[in-house]
CHARMM-style PDB file with segment names, atoms N, HN, CA, C and O in Angstrom:
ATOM      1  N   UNK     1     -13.628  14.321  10.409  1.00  0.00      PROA
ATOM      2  CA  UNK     1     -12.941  13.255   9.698  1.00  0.00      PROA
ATOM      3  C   UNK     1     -11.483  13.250  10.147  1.00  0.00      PROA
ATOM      4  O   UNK     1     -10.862  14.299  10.317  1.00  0.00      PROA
ATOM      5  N   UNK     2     -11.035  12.229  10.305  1.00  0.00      PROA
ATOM      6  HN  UNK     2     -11.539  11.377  10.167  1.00  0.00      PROA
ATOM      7  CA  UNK     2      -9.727  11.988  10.883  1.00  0.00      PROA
ATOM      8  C   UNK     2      -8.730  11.906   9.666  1.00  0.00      PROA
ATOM      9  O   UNK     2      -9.164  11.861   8.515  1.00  0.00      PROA
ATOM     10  N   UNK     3      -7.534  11.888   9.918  1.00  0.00      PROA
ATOM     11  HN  UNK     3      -7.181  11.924  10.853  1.00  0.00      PROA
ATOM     12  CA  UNK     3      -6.468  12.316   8.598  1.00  0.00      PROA
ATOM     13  C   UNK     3      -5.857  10.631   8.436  1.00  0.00      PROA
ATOM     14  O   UNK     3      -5.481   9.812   9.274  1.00  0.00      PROA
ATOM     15  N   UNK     4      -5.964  10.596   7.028  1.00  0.00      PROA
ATOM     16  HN  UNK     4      -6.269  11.261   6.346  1.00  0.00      PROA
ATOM     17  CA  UNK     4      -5.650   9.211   6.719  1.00  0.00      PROA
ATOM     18  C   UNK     4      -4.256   8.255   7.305  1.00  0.00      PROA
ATOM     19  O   UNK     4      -3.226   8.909   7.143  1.00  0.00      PROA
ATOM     20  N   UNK     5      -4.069   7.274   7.756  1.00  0.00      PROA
ATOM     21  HN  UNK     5      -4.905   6.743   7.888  1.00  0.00      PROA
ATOM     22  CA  UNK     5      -2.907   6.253   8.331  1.00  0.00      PROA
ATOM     23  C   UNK     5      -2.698   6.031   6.433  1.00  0.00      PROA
ATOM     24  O   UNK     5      -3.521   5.926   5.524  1.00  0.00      PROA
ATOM     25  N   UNK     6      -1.226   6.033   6.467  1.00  0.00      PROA
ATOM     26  HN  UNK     6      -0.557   6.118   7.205  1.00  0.00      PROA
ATOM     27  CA  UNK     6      -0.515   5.635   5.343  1.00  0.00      PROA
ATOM     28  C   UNK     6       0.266   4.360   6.206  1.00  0.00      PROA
ATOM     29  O   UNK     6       0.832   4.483   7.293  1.00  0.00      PROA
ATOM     30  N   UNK     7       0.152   3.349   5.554  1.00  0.00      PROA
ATOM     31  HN  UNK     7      -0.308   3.249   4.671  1.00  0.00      PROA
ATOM     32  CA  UNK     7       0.950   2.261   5.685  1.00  0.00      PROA
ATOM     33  C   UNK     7       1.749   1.603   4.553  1.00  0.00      PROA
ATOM     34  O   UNK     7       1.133   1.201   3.566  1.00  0.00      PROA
ATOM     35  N   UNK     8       2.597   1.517   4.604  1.00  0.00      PROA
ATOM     36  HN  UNK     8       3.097   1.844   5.406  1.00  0.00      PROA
ATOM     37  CA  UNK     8       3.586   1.231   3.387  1.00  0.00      PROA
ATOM     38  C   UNK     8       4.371  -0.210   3.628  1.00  0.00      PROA
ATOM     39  O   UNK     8       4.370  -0.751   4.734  1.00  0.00      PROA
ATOM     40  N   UNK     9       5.048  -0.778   2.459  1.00  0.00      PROA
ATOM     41  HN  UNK     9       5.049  -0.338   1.561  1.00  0.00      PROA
ATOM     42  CA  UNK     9       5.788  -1.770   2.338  1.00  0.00      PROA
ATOM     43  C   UNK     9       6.873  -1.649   0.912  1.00  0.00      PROA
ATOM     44  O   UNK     9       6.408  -1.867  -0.207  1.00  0.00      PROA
ATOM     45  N   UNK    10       8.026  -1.361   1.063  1.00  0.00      PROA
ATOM     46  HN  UNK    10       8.404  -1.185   1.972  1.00  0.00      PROA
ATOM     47  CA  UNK    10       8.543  -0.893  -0.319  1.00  0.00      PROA
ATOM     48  C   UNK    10       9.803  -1.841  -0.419  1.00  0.00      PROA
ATOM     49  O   UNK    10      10.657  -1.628  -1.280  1.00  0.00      PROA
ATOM     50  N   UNK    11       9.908  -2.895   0.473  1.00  0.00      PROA
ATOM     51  HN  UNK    11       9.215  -3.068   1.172  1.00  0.00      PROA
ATOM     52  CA  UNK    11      11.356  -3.883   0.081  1.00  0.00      PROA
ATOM     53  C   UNK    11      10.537  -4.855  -0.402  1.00  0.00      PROA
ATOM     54  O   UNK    11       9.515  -5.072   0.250  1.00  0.00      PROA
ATOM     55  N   UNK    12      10.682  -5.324  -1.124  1.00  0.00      PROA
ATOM     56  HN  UNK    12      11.511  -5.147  -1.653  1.00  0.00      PROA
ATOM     57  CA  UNK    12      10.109  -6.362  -1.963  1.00  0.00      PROA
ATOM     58  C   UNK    12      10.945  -7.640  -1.660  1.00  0.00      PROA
ATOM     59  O   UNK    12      12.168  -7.656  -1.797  1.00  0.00      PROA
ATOM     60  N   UNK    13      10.051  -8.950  -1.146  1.00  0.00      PROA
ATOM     61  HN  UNK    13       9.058  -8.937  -1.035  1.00  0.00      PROA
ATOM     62  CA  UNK    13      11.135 -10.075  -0.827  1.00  0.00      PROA
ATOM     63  C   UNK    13      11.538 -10.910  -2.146  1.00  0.00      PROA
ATOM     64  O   UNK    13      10.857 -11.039  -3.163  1.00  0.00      PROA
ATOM     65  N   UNK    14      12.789 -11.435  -1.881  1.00  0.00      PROA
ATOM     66  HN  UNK    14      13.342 -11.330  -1.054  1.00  0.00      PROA
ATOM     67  CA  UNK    14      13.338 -12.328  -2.922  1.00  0.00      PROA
ATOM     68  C   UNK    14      12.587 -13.029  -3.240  1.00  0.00      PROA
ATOM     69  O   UNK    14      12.191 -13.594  -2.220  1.00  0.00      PROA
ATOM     70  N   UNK    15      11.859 -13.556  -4.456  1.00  0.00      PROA
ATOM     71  HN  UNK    15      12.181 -13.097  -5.284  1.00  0.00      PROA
ATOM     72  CA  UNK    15      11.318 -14.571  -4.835  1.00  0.00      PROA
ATOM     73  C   UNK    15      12.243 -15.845  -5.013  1.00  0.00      PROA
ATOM     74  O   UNK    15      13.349 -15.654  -5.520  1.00  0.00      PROA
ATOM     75  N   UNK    16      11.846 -17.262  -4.600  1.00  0.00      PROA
ATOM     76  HN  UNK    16      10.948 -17.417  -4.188  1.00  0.00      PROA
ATOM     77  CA  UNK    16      12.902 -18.208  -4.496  1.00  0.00      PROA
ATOM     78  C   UNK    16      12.268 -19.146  -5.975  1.00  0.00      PROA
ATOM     79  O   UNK    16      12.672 -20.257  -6.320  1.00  0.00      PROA
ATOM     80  N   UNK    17      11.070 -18.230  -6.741  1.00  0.00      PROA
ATOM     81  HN  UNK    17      10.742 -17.328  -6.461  1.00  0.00      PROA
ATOM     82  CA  UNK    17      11.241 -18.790  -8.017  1.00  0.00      PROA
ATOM     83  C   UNK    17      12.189 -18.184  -9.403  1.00  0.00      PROA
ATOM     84  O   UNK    17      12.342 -18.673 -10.522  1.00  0.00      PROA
ATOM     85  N   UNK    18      12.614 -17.191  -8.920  1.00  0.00      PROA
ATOM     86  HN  UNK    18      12.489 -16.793  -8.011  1.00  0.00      PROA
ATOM     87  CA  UNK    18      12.934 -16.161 -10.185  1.00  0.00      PROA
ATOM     88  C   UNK    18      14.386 -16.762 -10.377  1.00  0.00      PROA
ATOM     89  O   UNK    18      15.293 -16.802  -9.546  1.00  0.00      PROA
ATOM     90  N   UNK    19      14.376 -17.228 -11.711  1.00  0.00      PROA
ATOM     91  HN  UNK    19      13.639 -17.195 -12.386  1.00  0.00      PROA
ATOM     92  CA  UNK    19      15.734 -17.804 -12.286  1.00  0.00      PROA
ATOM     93  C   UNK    19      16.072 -16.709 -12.897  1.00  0.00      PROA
ATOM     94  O   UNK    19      17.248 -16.769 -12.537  1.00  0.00      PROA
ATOM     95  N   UNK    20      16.032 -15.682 -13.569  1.00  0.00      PROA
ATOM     96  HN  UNK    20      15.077 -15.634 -13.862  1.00  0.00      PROA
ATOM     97  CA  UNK    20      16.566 -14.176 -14.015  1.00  0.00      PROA
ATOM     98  C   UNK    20      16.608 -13.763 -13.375  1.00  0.00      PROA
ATOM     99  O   UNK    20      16.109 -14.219 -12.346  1.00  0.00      PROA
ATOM    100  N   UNK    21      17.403 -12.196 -13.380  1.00  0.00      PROA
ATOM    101  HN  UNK    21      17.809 -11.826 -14.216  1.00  0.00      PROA
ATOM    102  CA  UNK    21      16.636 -10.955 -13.123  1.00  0.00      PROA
ATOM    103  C   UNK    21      15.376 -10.397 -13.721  1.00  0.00      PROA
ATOM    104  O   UNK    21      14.868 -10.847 -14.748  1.00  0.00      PROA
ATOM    105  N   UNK    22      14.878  -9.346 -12.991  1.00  0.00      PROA
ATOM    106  HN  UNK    22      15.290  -8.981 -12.157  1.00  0.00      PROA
ATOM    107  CA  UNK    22      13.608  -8.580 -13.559  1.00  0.00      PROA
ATOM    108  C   UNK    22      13.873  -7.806 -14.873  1.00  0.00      PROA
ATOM    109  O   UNK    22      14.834  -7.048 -15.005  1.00  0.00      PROA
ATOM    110  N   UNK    23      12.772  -8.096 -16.027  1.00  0.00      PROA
ATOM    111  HN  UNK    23      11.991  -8.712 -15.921  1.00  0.00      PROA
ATOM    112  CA  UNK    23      13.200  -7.069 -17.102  1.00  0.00      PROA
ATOM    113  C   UNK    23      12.239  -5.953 -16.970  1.00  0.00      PROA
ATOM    114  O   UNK    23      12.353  -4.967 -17.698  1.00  0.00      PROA
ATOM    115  N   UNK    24      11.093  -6.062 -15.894  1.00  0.00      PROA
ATOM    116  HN  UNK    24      11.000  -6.862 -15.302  1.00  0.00      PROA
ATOM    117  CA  UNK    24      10.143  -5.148 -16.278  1.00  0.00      PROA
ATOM    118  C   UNK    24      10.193  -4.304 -14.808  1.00  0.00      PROA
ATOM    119  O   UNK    24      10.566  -4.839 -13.764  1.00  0.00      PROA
ATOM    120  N   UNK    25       9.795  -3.026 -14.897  1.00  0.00      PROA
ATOM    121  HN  UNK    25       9.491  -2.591 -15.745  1.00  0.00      PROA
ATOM    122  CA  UNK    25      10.014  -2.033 -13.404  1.00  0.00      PROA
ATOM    123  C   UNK    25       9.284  -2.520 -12.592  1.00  0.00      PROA
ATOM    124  O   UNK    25       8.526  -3.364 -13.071  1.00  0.00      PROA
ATOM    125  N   UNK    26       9.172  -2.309 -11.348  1.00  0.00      PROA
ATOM    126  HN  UNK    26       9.788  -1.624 -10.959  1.00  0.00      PROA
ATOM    127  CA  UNK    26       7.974  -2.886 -10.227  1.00  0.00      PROA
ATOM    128  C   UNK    26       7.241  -2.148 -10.520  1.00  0.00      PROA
ATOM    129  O   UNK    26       7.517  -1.061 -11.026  1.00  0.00      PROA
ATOM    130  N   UNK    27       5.723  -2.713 -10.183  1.00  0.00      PROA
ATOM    131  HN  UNK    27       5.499  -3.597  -9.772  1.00  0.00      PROA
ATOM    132  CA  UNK    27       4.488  -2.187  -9.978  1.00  0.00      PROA
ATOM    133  C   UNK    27       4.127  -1.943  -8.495  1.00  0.00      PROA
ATOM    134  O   UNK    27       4.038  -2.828  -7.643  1.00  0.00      PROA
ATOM    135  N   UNK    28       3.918  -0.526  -8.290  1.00  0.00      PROA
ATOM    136  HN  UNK    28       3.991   0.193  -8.981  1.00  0.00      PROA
ATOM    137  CA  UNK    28       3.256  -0.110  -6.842  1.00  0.00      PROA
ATOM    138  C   UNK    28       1.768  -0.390  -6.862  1.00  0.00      PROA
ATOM    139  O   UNK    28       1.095   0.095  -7.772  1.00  0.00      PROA
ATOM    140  N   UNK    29       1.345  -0.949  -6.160  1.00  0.00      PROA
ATOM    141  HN  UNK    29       1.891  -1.343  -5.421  1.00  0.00      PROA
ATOM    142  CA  UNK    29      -0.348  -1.030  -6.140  1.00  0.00      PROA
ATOM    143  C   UNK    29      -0.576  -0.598  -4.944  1.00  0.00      PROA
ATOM    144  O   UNK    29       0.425  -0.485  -4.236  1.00  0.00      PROA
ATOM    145  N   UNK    30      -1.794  -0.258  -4.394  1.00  0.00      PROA
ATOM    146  HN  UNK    30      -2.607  -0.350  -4.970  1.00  0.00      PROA
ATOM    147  CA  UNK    30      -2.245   0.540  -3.324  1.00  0.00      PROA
ATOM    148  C   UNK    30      -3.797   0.313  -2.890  1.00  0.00      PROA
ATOM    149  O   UNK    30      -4.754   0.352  -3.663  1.00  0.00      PROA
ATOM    150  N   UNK    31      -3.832   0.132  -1.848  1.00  0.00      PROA
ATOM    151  HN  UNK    31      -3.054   0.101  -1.220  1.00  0.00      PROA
ATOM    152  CA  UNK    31      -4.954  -0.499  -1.380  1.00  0.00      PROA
ATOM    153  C   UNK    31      -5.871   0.507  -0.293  1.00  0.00      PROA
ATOM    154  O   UNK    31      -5.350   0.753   0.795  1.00  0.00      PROA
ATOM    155  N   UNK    32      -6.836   0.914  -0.511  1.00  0.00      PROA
ATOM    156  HN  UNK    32      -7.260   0.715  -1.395  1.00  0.00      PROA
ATOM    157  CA  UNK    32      -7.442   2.033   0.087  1.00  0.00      PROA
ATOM    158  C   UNK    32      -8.781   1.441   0.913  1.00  0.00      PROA
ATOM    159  O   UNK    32      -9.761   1.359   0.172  1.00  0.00      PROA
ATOM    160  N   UNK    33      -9.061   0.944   2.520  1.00  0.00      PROA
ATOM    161  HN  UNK    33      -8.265   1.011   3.122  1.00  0.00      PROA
ATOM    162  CA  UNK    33      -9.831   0.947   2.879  1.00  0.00      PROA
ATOM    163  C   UNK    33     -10.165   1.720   3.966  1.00  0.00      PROA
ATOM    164  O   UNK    33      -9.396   1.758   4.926  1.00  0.00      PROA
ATOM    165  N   UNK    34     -11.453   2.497   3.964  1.00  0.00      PROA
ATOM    166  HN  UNK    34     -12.078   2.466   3.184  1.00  0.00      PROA
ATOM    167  CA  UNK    34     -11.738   3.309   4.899  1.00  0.00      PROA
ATOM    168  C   UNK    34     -13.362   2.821   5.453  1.00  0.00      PROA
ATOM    169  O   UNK    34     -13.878   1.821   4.954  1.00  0.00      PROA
ATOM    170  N   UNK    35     -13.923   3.448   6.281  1.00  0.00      PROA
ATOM    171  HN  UNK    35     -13.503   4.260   6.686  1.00  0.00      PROA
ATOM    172  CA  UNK    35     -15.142   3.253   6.972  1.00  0.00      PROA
ATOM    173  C   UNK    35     -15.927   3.764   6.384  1.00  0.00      PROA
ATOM    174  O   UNK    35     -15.606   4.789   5.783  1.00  0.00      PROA
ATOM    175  N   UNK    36     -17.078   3.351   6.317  1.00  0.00      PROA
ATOM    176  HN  UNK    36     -17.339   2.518   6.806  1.00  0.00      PROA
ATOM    177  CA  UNK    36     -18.429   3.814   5.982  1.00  0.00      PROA
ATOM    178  C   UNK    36     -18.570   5.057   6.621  1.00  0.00      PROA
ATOM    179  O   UNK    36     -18.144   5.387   7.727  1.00  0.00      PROA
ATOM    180  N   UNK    37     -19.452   5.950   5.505  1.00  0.00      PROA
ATOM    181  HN  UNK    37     -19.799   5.681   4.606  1.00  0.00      PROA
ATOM    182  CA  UNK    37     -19.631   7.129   5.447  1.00  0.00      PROA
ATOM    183  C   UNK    37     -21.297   7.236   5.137  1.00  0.00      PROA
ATOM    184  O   UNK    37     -21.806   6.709   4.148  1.00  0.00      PROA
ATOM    185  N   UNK    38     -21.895   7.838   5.928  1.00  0.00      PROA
ATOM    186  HN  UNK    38     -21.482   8.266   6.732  1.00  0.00      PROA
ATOM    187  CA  UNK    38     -23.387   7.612   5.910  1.00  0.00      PROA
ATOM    188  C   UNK    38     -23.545   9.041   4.477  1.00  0.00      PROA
ATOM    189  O   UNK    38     -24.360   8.739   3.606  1.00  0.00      PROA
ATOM    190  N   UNK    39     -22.987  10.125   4.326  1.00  0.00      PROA
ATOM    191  HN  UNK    39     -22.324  10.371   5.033  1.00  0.00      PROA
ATOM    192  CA  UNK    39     -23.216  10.982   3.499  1.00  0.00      PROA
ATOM    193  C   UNK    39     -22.341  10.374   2.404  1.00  0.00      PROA
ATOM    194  O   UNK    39     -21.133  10.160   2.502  1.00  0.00      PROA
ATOM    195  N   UNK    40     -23.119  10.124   1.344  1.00  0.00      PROA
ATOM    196  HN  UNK    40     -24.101  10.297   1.264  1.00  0.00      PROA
ATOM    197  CA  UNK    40     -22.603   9.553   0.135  1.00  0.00      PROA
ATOM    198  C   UNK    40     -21.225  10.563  -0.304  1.00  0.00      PROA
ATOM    199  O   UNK    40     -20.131  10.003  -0.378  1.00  0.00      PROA
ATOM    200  N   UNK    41     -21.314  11.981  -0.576  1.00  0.00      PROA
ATOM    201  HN  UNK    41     -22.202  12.436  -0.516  1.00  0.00      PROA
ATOM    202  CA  UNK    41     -20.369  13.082  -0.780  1.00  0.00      PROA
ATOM    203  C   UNK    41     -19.218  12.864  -0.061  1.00  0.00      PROA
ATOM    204  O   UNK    41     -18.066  12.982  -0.479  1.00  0.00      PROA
ATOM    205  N   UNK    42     -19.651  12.475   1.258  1.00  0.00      PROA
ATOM    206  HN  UNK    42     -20.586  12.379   1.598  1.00  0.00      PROA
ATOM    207  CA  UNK    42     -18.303  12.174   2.376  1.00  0.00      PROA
ATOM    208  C   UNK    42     -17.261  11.201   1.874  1.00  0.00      PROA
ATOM    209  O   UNK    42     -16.069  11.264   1.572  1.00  0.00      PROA
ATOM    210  N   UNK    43     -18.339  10.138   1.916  1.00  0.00      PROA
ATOM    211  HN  UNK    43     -19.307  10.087   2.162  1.00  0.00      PROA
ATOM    212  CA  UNK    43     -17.461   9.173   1.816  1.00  0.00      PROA
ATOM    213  C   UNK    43     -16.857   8.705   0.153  1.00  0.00      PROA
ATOM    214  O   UNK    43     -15.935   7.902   0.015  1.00  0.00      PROA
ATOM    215  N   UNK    44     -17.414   9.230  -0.764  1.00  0.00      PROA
ATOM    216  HN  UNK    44     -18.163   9.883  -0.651  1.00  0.00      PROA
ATOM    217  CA  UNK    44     -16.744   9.548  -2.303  1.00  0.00      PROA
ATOM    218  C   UNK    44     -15.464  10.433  -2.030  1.00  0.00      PROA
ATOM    219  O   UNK    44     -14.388   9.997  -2.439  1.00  0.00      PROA
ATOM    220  N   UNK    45     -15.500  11.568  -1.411  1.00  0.00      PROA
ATOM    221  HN  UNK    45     -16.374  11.922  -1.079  1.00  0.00      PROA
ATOM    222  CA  UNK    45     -14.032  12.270  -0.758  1.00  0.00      PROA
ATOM    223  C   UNK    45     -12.944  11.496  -0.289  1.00  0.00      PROA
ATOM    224  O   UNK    45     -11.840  11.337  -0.811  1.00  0.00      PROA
ATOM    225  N   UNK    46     -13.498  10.935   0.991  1.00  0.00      PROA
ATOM    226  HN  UNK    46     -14.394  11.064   1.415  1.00  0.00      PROA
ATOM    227  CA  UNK    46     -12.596   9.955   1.876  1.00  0.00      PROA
ATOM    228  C   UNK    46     -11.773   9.326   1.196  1.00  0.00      PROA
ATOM    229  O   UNK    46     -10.550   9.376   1.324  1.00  0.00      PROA
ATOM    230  N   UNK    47     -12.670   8.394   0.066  1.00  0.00      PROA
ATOM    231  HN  UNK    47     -13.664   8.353  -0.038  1.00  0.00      PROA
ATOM    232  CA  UNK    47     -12.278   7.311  -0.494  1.00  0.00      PROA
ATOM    233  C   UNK    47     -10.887   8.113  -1.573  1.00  0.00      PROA
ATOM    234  O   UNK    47      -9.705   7.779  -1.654  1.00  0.00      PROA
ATOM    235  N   UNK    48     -11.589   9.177  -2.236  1.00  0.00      PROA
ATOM    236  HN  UNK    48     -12.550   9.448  -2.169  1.00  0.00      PROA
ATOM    237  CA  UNK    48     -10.813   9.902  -3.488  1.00  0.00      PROA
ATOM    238  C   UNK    48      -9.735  10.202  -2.315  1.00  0.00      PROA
ATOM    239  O   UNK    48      -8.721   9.686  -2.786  1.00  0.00      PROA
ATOM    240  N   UNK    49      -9.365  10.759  -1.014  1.00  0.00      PROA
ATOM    241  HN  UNK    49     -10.188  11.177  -0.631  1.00  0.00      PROA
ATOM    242  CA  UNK    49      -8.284  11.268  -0.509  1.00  0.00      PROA
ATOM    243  C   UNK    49      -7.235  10.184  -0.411  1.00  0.00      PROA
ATOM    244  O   UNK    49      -6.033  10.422  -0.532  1.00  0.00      PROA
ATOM    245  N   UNK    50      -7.781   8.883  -0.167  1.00  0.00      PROA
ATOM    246  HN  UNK    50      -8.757   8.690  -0.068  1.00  0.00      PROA
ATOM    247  CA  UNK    50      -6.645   8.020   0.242  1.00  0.00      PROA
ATOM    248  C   UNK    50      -6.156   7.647  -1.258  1.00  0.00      PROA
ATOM    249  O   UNK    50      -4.947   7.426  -1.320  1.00  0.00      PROA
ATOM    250  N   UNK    51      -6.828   7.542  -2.407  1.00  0.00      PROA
ATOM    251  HN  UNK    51      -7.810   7.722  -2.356  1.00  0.00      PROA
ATOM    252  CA  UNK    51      -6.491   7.222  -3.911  1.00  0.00      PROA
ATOM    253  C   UNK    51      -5.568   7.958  -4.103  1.00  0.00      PROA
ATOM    254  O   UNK    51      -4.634   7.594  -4.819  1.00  0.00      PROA
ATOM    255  N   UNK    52      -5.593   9.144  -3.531  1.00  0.00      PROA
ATOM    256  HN  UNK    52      -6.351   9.439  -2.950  1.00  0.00      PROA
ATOM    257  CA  UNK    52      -4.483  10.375  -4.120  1.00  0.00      PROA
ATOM    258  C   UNK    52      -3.231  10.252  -3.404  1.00  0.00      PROA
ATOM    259  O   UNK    52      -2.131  10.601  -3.835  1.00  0.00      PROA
ATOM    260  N   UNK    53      -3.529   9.627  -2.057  1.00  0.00      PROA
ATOM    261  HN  UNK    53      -4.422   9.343  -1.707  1.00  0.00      PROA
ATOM    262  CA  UNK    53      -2.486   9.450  -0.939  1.00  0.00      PROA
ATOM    263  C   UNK    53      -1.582   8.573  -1.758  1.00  0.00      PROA
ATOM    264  O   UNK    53      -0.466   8.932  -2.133  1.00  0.00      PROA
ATOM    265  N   UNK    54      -2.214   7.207  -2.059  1.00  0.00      PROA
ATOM    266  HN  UNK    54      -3.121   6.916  -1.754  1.00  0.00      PROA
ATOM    267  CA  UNK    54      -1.704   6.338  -2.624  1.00  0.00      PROA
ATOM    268  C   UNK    54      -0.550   6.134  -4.143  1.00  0.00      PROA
ATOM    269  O   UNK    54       0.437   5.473  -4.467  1.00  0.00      PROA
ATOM    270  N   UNK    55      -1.645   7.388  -4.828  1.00  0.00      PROA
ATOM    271  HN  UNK    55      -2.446   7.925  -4.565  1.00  0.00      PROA
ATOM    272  CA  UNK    55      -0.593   7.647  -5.790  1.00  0.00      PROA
ATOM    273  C   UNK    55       0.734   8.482  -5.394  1.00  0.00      PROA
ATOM    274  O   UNK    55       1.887   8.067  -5.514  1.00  0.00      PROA
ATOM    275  N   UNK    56       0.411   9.507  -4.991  1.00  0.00      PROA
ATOM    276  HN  UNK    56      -0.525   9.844  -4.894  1.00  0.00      PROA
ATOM    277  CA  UNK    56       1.299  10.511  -4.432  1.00  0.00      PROA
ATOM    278  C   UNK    56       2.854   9.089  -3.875  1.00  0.00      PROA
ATOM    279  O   UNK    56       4.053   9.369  -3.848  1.00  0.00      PROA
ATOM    280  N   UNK    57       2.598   8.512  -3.730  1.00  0.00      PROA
ATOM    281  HN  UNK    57       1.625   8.284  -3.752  1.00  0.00      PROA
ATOM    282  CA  UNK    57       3.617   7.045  -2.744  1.00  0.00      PROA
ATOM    283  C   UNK    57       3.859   6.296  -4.173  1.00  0.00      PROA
ATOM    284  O   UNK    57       4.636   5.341  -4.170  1.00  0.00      PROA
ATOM    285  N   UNK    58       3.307   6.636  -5.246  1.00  0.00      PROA
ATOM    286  HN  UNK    58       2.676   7.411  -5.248  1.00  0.00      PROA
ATOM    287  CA  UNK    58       3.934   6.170  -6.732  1.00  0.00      PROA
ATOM    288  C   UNK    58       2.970   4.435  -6.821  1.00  0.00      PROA
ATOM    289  O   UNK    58       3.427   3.332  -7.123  1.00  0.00      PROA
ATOM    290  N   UNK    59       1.890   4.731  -6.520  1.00  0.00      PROA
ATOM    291  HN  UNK    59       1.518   5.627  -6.274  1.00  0.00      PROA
ATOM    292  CA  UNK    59       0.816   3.536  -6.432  1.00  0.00      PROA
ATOM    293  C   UNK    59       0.638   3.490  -8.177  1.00  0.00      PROA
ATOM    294  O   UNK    59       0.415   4.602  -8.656  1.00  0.00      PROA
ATOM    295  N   UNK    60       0.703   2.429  -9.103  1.00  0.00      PROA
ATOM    296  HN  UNK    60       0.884   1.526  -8.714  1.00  0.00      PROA
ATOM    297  CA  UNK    60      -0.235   3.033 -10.434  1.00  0.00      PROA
ATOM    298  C   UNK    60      -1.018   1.976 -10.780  1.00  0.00      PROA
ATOM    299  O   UNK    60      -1.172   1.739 -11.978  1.00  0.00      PROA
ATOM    300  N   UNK    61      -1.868   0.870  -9.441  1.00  0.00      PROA
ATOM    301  HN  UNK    61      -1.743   1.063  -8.468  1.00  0.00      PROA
ATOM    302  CA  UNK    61      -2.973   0.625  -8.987  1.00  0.00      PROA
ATOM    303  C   UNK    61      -3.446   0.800  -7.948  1.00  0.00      PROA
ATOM    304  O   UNK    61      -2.842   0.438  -6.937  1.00  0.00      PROA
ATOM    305  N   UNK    62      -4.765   1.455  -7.877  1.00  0.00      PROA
ATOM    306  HN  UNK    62      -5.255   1.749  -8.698  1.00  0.00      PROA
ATOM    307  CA  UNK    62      -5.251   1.651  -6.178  1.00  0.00      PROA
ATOM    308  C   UNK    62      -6.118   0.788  -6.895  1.00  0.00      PROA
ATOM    309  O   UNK    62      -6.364   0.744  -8.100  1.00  0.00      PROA
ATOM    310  N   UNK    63      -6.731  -0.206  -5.505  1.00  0.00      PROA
ATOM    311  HN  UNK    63      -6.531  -0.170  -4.526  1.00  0.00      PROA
ATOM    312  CA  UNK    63      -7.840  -0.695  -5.426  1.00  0.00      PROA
ATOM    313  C   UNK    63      -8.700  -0.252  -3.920  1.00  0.00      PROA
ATOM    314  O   UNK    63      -8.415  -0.688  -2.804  1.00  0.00      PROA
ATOM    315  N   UNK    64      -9.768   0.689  -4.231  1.00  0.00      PROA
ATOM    316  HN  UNK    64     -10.000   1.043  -5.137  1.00  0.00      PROA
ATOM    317  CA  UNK    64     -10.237   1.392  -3.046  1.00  0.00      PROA
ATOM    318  C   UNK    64     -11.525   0.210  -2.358  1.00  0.00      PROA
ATOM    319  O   UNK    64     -12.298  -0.463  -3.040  1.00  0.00      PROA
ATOM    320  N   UNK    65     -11.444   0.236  -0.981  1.00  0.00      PROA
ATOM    321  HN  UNK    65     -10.816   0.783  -0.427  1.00  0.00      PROA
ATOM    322  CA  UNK    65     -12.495  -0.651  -0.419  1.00  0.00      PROA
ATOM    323  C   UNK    65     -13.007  -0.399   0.628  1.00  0.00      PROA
ATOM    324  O   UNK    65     -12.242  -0.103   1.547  1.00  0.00      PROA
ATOM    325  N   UNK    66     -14.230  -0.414   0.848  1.00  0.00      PROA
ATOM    326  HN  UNK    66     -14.851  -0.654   0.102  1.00  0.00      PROA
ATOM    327  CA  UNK    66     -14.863   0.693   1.937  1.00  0.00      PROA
ATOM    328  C   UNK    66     -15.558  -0.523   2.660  1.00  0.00      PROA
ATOM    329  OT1 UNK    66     -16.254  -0.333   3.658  1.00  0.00      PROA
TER     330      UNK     66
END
C-alpha cells in the first residue's frame, strides 16, 4: 500500500456576496478518495487512514469515497 497524497486548500476566496463579516469559524471539510481494495479489511483501513489524515489537517467533515 502506498502512503496517502494529502492535498490541501486553506485560503479561502472572497465571496463577492458577503455584505458582513463572518460571525461563525470556518468549517474544514475533507474529502477522502482512494482505490478499490479487493480485501474488504484493506480497504476499511485505507479509507479509516486518510479520515484520520484529514482530521489531523483540522477536517470536522470527512466525506470518504472509494
Amino acid at each position: 500500500m502506498s502512503d496517502p497524497e494529502l492535498l490541501t486548500a486553506y485560503d479561502v476566496p472572497v465571496s463577492p456576496a458577503r455584505v458582513s463579516p463572518p460571525s461563525r469559524p470556518k468549517l474544514r471539510v475533507g474529502l477522502v478518495q482512494e482505490r478499490w481494495h479487493a480485501d474488504p479489511d484493506e480497504h476499511r483501513g485505507a479509507i479509516a487512514t486518510g479520515v484520520r489524515l484529514a482530521a489531523q489537517q483540522g477536517a470536522r467533515l470527512v466525506c470518504p469515497r472509494s
